[in-house]
N, C-alpha and C positions, 0 to 999 in steps of 0.2 A: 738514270742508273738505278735499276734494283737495289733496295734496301735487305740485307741479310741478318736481320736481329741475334742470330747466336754468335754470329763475330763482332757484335757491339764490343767495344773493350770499357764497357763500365757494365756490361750484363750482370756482373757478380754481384754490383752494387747493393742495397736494401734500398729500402723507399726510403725511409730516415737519412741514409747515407746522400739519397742523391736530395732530399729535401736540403740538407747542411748545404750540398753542392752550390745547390741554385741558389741558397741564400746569400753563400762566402762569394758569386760568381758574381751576384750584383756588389759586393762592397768592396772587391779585392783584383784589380786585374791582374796584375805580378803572380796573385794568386790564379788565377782565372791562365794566364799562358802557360802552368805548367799543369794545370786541370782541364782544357778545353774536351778532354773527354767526356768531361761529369757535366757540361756546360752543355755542351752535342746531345747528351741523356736527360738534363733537365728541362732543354727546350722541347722535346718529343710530345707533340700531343698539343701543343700549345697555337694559338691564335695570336698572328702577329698583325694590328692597324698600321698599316704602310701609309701615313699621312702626304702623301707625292699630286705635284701638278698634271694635270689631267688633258693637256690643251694639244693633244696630239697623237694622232692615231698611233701612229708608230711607236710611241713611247708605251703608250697602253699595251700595247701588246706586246712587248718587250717583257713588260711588267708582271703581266699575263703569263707568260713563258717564266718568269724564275719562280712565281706560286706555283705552278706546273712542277719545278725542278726540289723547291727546298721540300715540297709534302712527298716525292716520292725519296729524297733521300735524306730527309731529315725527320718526315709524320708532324713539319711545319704547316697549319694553314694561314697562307697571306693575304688580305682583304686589301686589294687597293681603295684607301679613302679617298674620293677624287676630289682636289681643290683649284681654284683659281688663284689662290696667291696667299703661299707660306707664310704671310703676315697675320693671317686670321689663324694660325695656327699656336703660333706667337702669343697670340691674344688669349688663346682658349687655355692656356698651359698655364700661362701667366694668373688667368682668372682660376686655375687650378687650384694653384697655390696659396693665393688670396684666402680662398673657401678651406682653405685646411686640409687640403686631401695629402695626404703620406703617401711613402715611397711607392705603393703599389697598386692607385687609386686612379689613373689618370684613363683618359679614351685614347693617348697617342701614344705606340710604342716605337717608331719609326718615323724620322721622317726627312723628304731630299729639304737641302738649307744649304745656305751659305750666303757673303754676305754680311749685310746689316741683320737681316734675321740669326744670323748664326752668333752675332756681335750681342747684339740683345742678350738672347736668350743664356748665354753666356755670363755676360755680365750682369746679368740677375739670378747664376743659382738654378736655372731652369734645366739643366741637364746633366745627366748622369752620365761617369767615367771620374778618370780618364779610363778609355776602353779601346780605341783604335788600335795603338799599336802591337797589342797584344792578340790582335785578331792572326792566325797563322798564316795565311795569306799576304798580311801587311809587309812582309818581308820582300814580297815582290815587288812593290811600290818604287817606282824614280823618286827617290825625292831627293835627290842631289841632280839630276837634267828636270826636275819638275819643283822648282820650290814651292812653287804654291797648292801643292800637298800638304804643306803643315803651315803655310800663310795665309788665309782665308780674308782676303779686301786687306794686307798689313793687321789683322790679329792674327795673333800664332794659336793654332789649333789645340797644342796641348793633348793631342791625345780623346778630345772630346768631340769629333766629328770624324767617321770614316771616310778619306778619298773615293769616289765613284765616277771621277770622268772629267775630263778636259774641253775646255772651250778658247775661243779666242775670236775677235772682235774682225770679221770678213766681207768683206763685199763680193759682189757677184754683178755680170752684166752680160748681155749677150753681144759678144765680141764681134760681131753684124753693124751694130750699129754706136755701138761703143769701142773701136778698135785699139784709142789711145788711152790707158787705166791710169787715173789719178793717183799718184803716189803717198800724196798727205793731205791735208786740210787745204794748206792753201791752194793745192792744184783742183781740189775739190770747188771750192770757192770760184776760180776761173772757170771750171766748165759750167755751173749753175750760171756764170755772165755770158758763157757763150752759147748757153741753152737753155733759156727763164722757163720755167714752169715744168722741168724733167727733173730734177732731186728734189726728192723732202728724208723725212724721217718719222717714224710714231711720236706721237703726241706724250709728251711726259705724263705720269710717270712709269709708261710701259718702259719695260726694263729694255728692251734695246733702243729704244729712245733717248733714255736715261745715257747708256753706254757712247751711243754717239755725241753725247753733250760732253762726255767725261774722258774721250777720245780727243775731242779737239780742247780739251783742259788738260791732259798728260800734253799735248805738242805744242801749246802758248804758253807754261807754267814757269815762270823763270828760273824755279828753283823745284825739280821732281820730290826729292830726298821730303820738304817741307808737304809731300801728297802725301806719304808715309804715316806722317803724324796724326793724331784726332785733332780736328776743325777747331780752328780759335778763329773770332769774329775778322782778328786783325790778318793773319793767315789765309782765312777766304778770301779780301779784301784783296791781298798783294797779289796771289796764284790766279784769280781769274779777271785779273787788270787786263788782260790781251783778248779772255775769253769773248766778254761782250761785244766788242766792237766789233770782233772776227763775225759773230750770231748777227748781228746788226747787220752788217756787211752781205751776206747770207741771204738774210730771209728774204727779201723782196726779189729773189731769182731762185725763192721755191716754189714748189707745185702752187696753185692757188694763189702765188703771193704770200706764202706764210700766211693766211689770215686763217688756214685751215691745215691738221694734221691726221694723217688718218691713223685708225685705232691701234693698230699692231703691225709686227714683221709683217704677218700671213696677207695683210692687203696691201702693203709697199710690195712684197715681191709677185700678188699677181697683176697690179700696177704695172712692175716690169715687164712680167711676161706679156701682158696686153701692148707694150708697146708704146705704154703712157707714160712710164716713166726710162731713165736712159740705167739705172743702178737699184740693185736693191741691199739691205746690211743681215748678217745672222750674225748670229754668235757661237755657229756651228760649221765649222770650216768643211764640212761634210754635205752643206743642206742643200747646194745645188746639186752635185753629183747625186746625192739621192731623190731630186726633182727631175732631173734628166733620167734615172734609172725608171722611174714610177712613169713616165711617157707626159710629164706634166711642165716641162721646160726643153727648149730644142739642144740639141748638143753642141749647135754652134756658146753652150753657155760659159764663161768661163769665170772663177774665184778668183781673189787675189787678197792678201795684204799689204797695208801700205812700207814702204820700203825700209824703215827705220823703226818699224815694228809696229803693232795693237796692242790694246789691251789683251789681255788673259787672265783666264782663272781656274779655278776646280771647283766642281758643285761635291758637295758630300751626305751621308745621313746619319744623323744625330740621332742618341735615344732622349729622351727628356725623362727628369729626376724620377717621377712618379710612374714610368711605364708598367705594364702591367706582365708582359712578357720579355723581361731583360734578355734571358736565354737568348730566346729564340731571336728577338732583334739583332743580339750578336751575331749568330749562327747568318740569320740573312745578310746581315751587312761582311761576313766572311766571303759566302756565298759570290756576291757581289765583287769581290776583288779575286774570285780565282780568272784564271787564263781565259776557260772555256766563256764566264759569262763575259768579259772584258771584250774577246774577240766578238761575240754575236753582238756587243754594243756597238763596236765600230764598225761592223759588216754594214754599208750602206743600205742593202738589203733587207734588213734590219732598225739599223737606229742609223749609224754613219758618227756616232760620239767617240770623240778619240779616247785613247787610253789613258789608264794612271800607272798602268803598269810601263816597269824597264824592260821593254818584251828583246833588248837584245842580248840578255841574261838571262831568258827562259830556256825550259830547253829545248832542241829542235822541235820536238814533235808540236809542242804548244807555239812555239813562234811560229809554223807553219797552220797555224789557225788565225795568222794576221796576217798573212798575202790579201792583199787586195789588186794588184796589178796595176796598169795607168787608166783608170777611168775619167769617161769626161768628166767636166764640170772641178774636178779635182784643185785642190791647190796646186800650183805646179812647185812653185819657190816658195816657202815657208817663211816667216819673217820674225825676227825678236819679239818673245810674249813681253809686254810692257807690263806692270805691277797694275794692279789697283788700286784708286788711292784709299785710304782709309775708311771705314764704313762708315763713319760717320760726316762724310763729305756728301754722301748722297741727298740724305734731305734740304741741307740751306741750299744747294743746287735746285735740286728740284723745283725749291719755293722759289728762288728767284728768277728761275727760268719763267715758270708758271708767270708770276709777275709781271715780268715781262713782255711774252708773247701769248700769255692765256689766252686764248680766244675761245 
């Protein structure tokens, strides 16, 4: 969309006026929702470091496409900084701060988290807001059918990370040769005995690796409510009593014998598609159908959840305390939750990331920017999103996995 500078509604501004602007916009969101005029003016011109995971064509150029969109209507430019893993990002902010740098000092103005990353960074001070819900967009947001819009792993968001998209813990197989779909762990378990060396999962601590360990700990956990909580020694202790022996139970009817885990999702699911393996996992209830779309999975493919539900979550973007473009990171992360970018995110065509928007409260015109129709690979039956447990369950997990079955 064409940008029309003399119908700006802060044109009248003075430079002084909108300097106050951008100043008040970083310290005041209350202030900031009934100003996002002067916020839209002070971002103008400015260069936003978009600190986001970089492990996926598709996403890149998704990314690609809203730098495209906020510079033609906002005179945003957005640099995707590409990472492999939010946690160095974490690190870098952190050592930010360390060194002294003030609120306007930092190389990160943007960046996708959620999470123990989001838990951190949080709980040390590292980011600036509360800013989400005063974004004008945010109003479109489910967060009464999506609670985990403002629950992030059991921390509550507070307002200091913006919603950007939905996930949920899915399997996929091609129904050829998989015709009977295991509904939970333990049915999972019986077909690796009746099929030794066709299921595995990523090697910890690739994060859907992670997610499958933390899947069959929401379904043996005696007590869910107690996943909620931050990890105490004796709490890890009681919740994954079931876990191990089920793991034990397991490994020697996985690929290899467990004695080997391969690196990521992207070699578990071309595993499947070769034929070598019988299942593959995403955490994007999307990523088959958008593998059958690209000609790179057959259509006989099909997704599922298990029957009593997965996990789920929301990924979101955070600005950190010291950015150097608050503006404009608002401005993106508003961007970010209108309709038009929501639908090109779930467009499999596209990305295939489900929404965070309530889109059965938008208005026609924009709901009809979320047809998708019955595609292959699709989920067909949708299944109860399960909580995440606590962000801080992830690492003694981790380690004792590691422990464990390191190999």
């Amino acid at each position: 969309m064409p940008h029309h500078p003399t119908a700006h509604p802060t044109a009248h501004l003075s430079r002084r006026q909108l300097l106050v602007a951008a100043g008040a916009a970083t310290l005041s969101p209350a202030w900031a929702q009934s100003n996002w005029p002067a916020i839209e003016q002070a971002a103008r011109g400015q260069t936003v470091f978009w600190n986001a995971w970089a492990g996926s064509e598709q996403t890149n150029a998704y990314l690609q496409w809203v730098a495209q969109q906020v510079q033609a209507s906002h005179g945003i430019k957005l640099q995707h900084v590409k990472i492999t893993d939010t946690a160095d990002v974490v690190k870098r902010v952190r050592a930010e701060k360390a060194a002294g740098r003030t609120a306007a000092e930092g190389t990160v103005d943007l960046v996708w988290i959620n999470g123990e990353n989001f838990a951190a960074m949080k709980r040390e001070g590292l980011l600036f807001g509360p800013y989400a819900e005063t974004l004008p967009n945010f109003k479109l947001v489910d967060v009464a059918g999506k609670p985990t819009t403002l629950n992030d792993f059991s921390v509550p968001t507070e307002g200091m990370e913006s919603p950007w998209g939905m996930a949920q813990f899915t399997l996929f197989a091609d129904s050829k040769r998989l015709p009977q779909l295991p509904q939970n762990m333990q049915a999972l378990l019986a077909l690796a005995r009746a099929q030794p060396g066709r299921i595995t999962h990523p090697r910890l601590p690739d994060f859907h690796g992670t997610t499958f360990i933390k899947q069959a700990l929401v379904e043996f956990a005696p007590d869910a409510k107690a996943l909620a909580q931050p990890v105490t020694d004796a709490a890890f202790a009681a919740q994954t009593a079931a876990l191990w022996p089920f793991l034990d139970a397991l490994r020697p009817h996985l690929w290899r014998a467990g004695k080997q885990f391969p690196q990521n999702a992207a070699a578990v699911r071309q595993m499947m598609a070769d034929g070598e393996l019988l299942l593959a996992i995403t955490f994007n209830p999307n990523e088959a159908a958008n593998e059958i779309a690209a000609k790179r999975l057959p259509t006989s493919v099909v997704s599922w959840q298990f029957e009593k539900g997965t996990i789920g979550n929301t990924h979101f973007v955070a600005i950190p305390y010291n950015a150097r473009s608050k503006p404009g990171a608002q401005v993106v992360a508003n961007f970010l939750l209108s309709p038009a970018a929501q639908a090109r995110k779930a467009d499999i065509a596209h990305w295939g990331d489900p929404t965070v928007l309530d889109v059965a409260r938008l208005p026609a015109t924009d709901r009809a920017l979320f047809q998708t129709g019955n595609l292959p690979g699709l989920v067909s039956k949708g299944a109860p999103t399960l909580p995440e447990p606590h962000a801080s369950w992830v690492d003694p997990l981790e380690k004792e996995w590691a422990r464990r079955y390191g190999v």
